[in-house]
DRENTORKOL-3810 file (N, C-alpha, C; in nm, 4 decimals):
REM DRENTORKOL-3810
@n.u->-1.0107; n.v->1.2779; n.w->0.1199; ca.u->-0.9516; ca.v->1.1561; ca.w->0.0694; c.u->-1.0415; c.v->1.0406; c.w->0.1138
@n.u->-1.1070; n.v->0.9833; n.w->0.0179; ca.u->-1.2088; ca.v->0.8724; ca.w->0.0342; c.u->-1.1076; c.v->0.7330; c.w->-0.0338
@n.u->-1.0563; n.v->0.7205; n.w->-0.1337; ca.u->-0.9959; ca.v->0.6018; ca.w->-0.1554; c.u->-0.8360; c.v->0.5718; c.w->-0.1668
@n.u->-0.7743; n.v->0.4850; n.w->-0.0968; ca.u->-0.6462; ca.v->0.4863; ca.w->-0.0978; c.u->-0.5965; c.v->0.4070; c.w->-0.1358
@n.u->-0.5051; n.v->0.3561; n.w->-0.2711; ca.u->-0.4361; ca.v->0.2380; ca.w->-0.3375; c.u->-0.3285; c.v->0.1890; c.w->-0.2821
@n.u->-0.2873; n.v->0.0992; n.w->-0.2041; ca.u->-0.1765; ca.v->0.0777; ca.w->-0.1320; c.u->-0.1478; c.v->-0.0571; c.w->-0.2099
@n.u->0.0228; n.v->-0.0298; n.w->-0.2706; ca.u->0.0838; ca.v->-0.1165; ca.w->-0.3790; c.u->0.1766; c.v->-0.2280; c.w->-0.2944
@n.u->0.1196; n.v->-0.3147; n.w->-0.3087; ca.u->0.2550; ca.v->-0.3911; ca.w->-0.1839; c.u->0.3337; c.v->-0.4918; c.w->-0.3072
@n.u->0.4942; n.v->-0.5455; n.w->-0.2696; ca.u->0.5284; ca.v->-0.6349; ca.w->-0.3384; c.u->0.6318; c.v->-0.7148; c.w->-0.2259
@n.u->0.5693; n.v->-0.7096; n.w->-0.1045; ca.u->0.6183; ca.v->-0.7874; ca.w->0.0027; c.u->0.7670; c.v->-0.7663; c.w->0.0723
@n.u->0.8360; n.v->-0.6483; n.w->-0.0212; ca.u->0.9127; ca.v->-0.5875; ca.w->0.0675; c.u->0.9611; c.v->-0.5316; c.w->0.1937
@n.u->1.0891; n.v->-0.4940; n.w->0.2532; ca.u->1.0379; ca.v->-0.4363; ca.w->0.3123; c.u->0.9683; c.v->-0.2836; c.w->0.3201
@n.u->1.0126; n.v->-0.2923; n.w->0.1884; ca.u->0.9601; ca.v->-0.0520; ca.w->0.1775; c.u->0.8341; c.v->-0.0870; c.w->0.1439
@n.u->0.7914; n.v->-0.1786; n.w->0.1115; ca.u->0.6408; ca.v->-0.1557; ca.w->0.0727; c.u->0.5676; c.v->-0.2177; c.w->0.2010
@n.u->0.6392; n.v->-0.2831; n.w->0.3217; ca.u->0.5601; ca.v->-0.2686; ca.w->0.3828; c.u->0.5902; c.v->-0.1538; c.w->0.5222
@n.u->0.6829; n.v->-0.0714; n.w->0.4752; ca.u->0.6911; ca.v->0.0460; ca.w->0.5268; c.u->0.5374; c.v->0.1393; c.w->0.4776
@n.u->0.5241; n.v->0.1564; n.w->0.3535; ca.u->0.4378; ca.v->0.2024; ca.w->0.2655; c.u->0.3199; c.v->0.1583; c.w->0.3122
@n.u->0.2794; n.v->0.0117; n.w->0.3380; ca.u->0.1473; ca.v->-0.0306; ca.w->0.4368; c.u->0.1062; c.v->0.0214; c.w->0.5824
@n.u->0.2112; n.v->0.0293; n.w->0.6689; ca.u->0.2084; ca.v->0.1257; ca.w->0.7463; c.u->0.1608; c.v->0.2635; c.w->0.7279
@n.u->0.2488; n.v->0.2677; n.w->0.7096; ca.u->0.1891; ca.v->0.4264; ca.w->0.6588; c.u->0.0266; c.v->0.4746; c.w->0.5718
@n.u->0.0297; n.v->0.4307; n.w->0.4923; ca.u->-0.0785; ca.v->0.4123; ca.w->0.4555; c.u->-0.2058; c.v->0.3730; c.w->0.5455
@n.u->-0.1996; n.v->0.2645; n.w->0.5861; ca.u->-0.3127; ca.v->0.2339; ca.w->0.6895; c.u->-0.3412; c.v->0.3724; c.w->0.7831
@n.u->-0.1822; n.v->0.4299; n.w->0.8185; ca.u->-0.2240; ca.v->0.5522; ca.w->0.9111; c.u->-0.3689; c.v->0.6505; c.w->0.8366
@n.u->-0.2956; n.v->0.6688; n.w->0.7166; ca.u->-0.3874; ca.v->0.7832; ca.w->0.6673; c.u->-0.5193; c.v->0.7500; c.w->0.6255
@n.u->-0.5308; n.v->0.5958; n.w->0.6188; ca.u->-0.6441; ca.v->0.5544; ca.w->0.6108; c.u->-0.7783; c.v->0.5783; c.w->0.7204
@n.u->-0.6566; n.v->0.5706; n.w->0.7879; ca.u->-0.7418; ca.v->0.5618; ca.w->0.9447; c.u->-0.8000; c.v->0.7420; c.w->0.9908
@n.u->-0.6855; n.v->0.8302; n.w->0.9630; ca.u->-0.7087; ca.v->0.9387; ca.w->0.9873; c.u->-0.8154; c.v->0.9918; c.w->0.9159
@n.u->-0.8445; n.v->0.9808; n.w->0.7737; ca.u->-0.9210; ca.v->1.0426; ca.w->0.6971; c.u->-1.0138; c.v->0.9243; c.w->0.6756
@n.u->-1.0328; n.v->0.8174; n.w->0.7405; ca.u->-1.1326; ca.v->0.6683; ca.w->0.7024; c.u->-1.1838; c.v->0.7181; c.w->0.5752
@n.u->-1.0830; n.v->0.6198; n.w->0.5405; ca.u->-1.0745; ca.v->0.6173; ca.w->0.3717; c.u->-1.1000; c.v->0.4542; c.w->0.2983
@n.u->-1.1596; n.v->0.4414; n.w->0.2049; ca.u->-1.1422; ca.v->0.3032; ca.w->0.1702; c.u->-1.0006; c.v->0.2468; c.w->0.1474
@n.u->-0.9587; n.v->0.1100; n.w->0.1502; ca.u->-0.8258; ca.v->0.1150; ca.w->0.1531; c.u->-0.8749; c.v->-0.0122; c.w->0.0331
@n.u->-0.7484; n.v->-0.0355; n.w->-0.0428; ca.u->-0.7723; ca.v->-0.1394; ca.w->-0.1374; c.u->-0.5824; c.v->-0.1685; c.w->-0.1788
@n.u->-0.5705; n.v->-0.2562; n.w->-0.1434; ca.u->-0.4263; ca.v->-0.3306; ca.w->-0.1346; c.u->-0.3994; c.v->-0.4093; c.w->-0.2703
@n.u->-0.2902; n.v->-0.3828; n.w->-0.3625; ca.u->-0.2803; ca.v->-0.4491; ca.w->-0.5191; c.u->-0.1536; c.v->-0.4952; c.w->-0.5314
@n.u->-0.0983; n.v->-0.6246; n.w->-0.5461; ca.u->0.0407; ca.v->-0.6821; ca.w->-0.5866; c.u->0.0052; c.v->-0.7085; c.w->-0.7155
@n.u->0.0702; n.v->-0.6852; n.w->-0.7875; ca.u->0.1205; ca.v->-0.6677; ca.w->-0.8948; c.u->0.2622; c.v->-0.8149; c.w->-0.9672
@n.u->0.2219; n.v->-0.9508; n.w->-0.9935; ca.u->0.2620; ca.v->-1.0754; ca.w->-1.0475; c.u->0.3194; c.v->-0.9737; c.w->-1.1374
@n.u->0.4284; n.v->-0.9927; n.w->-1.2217; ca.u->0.4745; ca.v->-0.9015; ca.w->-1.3409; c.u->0.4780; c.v->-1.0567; c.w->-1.4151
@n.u->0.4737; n.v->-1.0412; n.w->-1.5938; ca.u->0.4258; ca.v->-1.1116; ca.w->-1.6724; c.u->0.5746; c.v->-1.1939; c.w->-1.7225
@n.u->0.6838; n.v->-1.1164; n.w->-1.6707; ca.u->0.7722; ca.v->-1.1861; ca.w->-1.7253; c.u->0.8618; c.v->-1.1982; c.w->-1.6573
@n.u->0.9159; n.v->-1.2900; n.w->-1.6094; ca.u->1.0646; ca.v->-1.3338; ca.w->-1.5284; c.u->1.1921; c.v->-1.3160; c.w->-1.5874
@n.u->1.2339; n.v->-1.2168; n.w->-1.5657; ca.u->1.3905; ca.v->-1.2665; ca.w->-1.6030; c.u->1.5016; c.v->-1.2345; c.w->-1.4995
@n.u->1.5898; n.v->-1.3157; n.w->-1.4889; ca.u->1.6777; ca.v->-1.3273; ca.w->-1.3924; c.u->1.8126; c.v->-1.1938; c.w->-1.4346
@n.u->1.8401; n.v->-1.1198; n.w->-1.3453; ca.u->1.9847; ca.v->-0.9974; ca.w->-1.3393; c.u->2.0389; c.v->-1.0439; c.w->-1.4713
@n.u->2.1271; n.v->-1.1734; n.w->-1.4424; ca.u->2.2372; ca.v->-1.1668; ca.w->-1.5436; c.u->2.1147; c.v->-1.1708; c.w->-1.6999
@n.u->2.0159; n.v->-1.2298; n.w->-1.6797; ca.u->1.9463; ca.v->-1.2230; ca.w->-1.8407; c.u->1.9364; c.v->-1.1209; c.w->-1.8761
@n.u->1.8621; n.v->-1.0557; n.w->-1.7911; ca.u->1.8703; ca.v->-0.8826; ca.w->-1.8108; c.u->1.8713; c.v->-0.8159; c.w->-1.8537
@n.u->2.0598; n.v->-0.7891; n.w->-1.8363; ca.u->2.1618; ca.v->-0.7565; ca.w->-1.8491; c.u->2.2103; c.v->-0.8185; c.w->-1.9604
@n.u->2.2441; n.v->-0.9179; n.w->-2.0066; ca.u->2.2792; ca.v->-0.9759; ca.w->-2.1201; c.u->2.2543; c.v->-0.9909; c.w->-2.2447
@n.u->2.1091; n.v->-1.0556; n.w->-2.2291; ca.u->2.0006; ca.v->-1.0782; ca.w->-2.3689; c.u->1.8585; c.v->-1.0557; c.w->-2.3607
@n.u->1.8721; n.v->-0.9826; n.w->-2.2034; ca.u->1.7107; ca.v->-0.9962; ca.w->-2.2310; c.u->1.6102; c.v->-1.1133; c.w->-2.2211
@n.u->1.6493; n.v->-1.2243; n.w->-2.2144; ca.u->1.6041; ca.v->-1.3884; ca.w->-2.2276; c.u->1.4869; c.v->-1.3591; c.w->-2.0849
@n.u->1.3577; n.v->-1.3915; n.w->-2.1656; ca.u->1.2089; ca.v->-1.3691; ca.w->-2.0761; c.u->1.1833; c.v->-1.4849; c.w->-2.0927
@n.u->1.0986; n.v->-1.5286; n.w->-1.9449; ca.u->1.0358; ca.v->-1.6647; ca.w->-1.9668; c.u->0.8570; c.v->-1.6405; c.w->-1.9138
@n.u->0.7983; n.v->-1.6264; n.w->-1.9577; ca.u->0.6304; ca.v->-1.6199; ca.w->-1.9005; c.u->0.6178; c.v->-1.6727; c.w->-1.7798
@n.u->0.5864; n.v->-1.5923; n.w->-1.6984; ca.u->0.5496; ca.v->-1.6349; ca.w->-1.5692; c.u->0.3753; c.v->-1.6519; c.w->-1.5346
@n.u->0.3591; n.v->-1.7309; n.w->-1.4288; ca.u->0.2560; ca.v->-1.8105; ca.w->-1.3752; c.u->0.2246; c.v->-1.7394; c.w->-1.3090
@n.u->0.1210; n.v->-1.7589; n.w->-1.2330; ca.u->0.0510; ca.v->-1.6966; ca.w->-1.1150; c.u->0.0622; c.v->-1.8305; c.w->-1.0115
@n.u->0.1007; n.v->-1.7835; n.w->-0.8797; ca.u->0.1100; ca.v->-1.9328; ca.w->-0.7719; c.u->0.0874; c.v->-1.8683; c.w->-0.6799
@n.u->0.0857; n.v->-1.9688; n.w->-0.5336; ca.u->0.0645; ca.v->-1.9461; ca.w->-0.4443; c.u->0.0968; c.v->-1.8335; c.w->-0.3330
@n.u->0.2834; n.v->-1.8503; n.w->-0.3791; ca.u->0.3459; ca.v->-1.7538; ca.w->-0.3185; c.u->0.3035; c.v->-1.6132; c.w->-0.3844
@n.u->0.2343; n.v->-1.6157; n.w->-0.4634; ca.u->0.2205; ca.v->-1.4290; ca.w->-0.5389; c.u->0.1158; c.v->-1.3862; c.w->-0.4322
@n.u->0.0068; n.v->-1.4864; n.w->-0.3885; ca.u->-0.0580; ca.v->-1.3784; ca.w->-0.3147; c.u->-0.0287; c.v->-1.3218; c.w->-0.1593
@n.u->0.0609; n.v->-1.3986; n.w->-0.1327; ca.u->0.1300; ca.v->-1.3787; ca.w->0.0129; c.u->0.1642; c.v->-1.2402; c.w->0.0390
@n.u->0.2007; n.v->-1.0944; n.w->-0.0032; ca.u->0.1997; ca.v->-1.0445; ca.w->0.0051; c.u->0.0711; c.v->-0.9479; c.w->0.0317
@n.u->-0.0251; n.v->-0.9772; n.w->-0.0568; ca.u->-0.1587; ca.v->-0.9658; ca.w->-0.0064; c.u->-0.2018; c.v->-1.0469; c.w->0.1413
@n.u->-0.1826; n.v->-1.0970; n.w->0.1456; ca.u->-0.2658; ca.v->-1.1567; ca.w->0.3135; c.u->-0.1337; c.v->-1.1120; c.w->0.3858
@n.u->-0.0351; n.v->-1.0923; n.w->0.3792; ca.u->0.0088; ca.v->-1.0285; ca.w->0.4565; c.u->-0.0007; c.v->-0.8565; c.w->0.5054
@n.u->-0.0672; n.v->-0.7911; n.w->0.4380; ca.u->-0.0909; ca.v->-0.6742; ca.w->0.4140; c.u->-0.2593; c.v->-0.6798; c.w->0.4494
@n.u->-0.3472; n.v->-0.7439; n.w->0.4235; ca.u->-0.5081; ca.v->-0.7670; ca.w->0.4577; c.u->-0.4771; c.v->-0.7972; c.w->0.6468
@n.u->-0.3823; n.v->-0.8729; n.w->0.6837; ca.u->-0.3705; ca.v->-0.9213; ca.w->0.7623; c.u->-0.3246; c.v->-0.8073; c.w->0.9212
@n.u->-0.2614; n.v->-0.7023; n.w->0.8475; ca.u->-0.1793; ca.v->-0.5807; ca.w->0.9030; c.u->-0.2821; c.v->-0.4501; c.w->0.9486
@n.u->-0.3734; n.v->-0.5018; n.w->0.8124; ca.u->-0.5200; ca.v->-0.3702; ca.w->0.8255; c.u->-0.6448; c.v->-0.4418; c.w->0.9079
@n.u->-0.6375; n.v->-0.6352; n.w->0.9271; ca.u->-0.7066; ca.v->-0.6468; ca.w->0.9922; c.u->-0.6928; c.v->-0.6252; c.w->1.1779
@n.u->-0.5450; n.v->-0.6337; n.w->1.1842; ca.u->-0.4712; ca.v->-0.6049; ca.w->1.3413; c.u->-0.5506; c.v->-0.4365; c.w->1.3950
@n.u->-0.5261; n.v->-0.3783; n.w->1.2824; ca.u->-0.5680; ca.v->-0.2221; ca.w->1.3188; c.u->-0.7130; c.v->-0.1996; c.w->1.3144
@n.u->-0.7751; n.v->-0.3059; n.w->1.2436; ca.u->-0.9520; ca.v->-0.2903; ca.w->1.2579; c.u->-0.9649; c.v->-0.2467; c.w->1.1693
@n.u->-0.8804; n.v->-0.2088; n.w->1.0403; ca.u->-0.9386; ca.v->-0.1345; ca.w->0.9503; c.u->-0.9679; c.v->-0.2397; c.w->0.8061
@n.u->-1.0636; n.v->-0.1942; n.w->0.7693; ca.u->-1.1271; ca.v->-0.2966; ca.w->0.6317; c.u->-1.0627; c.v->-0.2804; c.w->0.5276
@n.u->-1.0215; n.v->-0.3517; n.w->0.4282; ca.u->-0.9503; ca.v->-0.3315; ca.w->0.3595; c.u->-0.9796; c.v->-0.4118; c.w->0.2243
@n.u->-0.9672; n.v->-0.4414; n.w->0.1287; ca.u->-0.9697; ca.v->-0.4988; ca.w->-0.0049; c.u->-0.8455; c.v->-0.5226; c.w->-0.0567
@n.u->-0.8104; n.v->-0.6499; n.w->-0.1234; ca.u->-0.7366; ca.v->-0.6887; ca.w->-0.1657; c.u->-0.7289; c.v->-0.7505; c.w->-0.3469
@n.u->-0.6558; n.v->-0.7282; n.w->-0.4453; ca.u->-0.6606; ca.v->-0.7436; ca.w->-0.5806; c.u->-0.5059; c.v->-0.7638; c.w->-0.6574
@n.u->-0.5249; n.v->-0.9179; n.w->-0.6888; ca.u->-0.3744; ca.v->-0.9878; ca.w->-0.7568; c.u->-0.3696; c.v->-0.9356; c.w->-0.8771
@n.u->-0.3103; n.v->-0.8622; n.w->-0.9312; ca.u->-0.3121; ca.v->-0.8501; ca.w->-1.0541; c.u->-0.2143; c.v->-0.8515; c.w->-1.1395
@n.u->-0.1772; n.v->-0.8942; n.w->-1.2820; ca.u->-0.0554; ca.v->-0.9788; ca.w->-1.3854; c.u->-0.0364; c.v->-0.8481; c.w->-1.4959
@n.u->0.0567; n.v->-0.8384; n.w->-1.5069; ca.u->0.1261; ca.v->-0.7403; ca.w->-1.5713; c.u->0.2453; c.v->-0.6805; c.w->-1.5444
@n.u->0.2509; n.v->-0.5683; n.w->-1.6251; ca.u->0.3740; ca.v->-0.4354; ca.w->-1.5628; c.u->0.3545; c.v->-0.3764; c.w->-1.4567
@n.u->0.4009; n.v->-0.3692; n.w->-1.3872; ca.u->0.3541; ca.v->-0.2950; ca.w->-1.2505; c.u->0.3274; c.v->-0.2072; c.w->-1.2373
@n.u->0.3850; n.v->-0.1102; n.w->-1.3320; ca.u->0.3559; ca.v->0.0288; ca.w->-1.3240; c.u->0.2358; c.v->0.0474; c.w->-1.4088
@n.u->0.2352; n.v->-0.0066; n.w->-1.5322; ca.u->0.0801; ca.v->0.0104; ca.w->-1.5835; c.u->0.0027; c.v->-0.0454; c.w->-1.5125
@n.u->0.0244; n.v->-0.1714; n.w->-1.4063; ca.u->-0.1066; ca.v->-0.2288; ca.w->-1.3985; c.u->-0.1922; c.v->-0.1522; c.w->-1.2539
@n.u->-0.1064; n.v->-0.0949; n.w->-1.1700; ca.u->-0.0680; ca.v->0.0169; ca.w->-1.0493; c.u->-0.1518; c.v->0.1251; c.w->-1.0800
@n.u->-0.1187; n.v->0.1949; n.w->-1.1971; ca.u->-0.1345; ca.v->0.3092; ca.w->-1.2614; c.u->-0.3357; c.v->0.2810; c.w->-1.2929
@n.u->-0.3208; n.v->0.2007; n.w->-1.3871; ca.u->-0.4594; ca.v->0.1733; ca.w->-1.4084; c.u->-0.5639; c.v->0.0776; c.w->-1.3520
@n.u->-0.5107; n.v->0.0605; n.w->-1.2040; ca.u->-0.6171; ca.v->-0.0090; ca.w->-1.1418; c.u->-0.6267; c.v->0.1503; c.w->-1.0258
@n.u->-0.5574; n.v->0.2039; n.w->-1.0145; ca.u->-0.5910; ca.v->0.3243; ca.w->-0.9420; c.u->-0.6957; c.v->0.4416; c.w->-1.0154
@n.u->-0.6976; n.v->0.4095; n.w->-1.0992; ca.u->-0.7714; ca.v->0.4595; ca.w->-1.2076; c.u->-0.9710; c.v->0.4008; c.w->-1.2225
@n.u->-0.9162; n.v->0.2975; n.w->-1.2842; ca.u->-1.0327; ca.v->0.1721; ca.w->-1.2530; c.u->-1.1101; c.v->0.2175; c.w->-1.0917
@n.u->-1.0592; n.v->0.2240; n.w->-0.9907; ca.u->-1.1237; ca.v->0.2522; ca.w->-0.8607; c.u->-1.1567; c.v->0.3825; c.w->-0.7866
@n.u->-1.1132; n.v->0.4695; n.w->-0.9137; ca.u->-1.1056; ca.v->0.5780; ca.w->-0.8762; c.u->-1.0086; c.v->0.6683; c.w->-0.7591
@n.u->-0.9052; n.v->0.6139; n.w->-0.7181; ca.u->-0.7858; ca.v->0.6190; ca.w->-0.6018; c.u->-0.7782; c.v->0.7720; c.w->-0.5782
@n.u->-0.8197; n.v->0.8232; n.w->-0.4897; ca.u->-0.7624; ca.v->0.9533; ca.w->-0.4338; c.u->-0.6043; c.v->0.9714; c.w->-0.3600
@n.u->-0.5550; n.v->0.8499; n.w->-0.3725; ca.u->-0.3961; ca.v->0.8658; ca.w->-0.3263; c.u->-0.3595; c.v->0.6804; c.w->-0.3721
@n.u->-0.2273; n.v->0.6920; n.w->-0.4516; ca.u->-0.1453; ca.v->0.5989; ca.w->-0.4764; c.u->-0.0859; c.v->0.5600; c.w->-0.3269
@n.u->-0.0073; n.v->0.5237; n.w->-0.2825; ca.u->0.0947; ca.v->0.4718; ca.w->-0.1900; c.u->0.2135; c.v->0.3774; c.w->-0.2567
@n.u->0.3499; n.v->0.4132; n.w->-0.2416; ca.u->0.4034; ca.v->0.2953; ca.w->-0.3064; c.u->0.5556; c.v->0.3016; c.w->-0.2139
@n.u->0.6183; n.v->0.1877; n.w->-0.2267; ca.u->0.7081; ca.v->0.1829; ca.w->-0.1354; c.u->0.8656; c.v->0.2371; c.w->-0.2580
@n.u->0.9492; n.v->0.2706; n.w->-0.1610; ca.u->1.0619; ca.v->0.2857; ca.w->-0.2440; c.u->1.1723; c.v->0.1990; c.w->-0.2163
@n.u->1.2284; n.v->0.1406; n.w->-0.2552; ca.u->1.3553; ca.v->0.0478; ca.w->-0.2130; c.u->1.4977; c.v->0.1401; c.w->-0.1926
@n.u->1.5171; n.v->0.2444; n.w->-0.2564; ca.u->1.6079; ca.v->0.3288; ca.w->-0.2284; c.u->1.7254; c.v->0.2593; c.w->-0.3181
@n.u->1.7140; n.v->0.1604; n.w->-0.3846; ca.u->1.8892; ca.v->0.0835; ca.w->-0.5209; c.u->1.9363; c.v->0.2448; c.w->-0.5310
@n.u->2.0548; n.v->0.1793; n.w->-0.5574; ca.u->2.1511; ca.v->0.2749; ca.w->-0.6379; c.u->2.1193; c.v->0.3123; c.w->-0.7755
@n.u->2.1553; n.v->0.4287; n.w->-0.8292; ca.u->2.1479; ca.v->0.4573; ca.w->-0.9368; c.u->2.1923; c.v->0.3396; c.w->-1.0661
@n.u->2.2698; n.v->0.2644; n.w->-1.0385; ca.u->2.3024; ca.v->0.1607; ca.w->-1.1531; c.u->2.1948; c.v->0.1075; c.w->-1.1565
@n.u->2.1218; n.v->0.0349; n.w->-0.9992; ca.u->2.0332; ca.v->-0.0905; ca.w->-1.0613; c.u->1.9253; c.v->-0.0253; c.w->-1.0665
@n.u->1.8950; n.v->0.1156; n.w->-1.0378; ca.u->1.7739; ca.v->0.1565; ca.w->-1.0680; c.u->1.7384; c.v->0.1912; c.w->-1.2162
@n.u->1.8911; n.v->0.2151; n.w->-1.2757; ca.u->1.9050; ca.v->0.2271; ca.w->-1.4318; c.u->1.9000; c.v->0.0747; c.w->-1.5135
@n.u->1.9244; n.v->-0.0521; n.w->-1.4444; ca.u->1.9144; ca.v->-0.0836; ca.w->-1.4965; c.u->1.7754; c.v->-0.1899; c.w->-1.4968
@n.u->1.7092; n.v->-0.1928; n.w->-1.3548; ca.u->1.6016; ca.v->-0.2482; ca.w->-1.3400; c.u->1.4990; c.v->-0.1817; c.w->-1.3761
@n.u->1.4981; n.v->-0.0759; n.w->-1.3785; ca.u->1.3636; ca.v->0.0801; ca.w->-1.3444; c.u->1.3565; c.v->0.0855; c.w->-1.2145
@n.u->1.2732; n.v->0.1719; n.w->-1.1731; ca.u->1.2216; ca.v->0.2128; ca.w->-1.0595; c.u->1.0761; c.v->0.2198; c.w->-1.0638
@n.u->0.9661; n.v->0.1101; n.w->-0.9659; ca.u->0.8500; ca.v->0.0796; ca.w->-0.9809; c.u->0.7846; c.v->0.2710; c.w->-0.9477
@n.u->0.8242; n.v->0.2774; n.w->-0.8182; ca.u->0.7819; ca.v->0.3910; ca.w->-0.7234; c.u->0.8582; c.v->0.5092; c.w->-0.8789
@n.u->0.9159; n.v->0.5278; n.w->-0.9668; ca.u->0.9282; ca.v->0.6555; ca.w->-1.0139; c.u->0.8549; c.v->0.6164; c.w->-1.1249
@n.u->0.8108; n.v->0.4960; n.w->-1.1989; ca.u->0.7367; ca.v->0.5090; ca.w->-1.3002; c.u->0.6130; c.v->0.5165; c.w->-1.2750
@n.u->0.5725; n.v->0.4988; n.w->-1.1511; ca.u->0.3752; ca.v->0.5297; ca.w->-1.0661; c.u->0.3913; c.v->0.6691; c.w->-1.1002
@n.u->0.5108; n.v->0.7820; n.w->-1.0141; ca.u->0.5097; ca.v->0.8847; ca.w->-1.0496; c.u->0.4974; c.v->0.9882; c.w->-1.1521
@n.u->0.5742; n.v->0.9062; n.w->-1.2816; ca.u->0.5736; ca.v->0.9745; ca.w->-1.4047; c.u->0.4438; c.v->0.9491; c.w->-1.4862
@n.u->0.3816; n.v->0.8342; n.w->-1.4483; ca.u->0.2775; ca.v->0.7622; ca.w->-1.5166; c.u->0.1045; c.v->0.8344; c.w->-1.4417
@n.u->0.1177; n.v->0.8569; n.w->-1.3195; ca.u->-0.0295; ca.v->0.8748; ca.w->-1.2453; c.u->-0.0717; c.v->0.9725; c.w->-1.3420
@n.u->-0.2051; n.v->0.9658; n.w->-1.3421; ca.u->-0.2436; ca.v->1.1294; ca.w->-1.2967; c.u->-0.3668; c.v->1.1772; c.w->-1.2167
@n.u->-0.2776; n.v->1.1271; n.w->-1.0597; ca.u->-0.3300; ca.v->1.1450; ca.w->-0.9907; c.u->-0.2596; c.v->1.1172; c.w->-0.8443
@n.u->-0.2749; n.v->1.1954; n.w->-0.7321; ca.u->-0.1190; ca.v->1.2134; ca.w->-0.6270; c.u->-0.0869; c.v->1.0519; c.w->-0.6240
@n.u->0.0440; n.v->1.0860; n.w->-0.5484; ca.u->0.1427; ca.v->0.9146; ca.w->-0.5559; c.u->0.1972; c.v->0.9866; c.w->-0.4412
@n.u->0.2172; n.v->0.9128; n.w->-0.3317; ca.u->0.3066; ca.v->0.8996; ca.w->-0.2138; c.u->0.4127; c.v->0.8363; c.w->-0.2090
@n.u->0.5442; n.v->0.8159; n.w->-0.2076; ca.u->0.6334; ca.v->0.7304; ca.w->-0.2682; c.u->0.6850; c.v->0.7324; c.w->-0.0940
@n.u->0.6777; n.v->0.5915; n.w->-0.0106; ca.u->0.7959; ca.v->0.6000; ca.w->0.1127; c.u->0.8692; c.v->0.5436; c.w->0.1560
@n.u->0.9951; n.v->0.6429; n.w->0.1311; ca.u->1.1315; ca.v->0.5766; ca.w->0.1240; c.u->1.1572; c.v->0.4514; c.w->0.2606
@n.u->1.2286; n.v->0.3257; n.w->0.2223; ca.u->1.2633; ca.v->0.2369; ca.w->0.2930; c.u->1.3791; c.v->0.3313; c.w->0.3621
@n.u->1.3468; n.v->0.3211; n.w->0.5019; ca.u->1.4408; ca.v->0.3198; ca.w->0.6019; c.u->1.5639; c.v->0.2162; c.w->0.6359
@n.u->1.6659; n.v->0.2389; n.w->0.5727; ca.u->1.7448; ca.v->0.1347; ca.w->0.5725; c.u->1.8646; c.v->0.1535; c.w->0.7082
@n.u->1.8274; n.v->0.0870; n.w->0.8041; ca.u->1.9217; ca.v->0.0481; ca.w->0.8879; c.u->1.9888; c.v->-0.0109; c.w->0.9035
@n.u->2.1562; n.v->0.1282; n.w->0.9362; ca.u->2.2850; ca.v->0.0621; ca.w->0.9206; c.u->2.3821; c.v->-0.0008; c.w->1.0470
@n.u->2.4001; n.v->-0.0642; n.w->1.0526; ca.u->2.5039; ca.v->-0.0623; ca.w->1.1803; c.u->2.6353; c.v->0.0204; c.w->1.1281
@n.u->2.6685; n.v->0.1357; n.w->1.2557; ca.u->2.7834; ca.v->0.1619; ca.w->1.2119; c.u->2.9393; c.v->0.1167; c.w->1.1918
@n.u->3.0096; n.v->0.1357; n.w->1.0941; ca.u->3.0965; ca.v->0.0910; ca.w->1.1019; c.u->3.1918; c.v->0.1016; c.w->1.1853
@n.u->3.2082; n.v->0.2092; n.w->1.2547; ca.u->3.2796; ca.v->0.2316; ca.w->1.3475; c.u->3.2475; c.v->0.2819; c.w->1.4949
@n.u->3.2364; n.v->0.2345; n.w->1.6407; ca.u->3.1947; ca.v->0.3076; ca.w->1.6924; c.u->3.2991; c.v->0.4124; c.w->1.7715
@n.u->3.2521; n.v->0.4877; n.w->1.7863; ca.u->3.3369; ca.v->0.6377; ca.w->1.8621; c.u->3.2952; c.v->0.6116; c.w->1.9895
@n.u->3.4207; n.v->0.6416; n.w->2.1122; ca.u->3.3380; ca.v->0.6529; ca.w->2.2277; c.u->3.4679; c.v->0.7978; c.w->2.2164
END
């Protein structure tokens, strides 16, 4: 494993997914190349859900923050890394910049939604999967619960 695509969108599973990733970077010193993904169109839940109503989105400041936060994580560990903003679908644009660089491993974070909003948003991490062709690491967000009850 020489090149590794690590997909961040400033989450926290994707920066579970940076973690991780950096590991295997490190183990197999691999090139690492870090890609957020601006998606081309905004629409808010209830639009959605409703009508569909898209408004064209911009590219700004806050889009690349996820990138320097992630350049910033591989520079703590010493490891070199590359970084690339890119506007589109996420999953095509994911799909074919791993492609474009030749990626010997995807990385992508999973948020873990419920089946409704994953039906009704998609799922970034299952359309990398259905779409690659070429391995995808998908890692699940660890979601910590407080329990509801404690037992003594």
């Amino acid at each position: 494993m020489k090149k590794i695509l690590i997909a961040t969108d400033g989450s926290p599973a994707s920066g579970e997914a940076i973690r991780f990733g950096l590991e295997l970077a490190q183990e197999h010193e691999a090139e690492v190349t870090f890609v957020h993904v601006v998606p081309m169109l905004d629409a808010s839940f209830a639009n959605a859900v409703a009508v569909s109503a898209t408004v064209p989105r911009e590219i700004g400041e806050l889009d690349r923050r996820p990138l320097d936060e992630a350049l910033a994580l591989a520079a703590e560990q010493e490891i070199e890394a590359k970084a690339e903003l890119l506007w589109g679908l996420p999953v095509d644009e994911i799909v074919a910049y791993a492609d474009t660089i030749d990626a010997d491993l995807i990385v992508v974070g999973s948020r873990g939604r419920g089946l409704l909003a994953t039906t009704l948003l998609g799922s970034c991490s299952r359309g990398v999967l259905h779409e690659a062709r070429r391995p995808v690491l998908v890692v699940r967000h660890a979601d910590v619960r407080e329990p509801a009850l404690e037992l003594r």
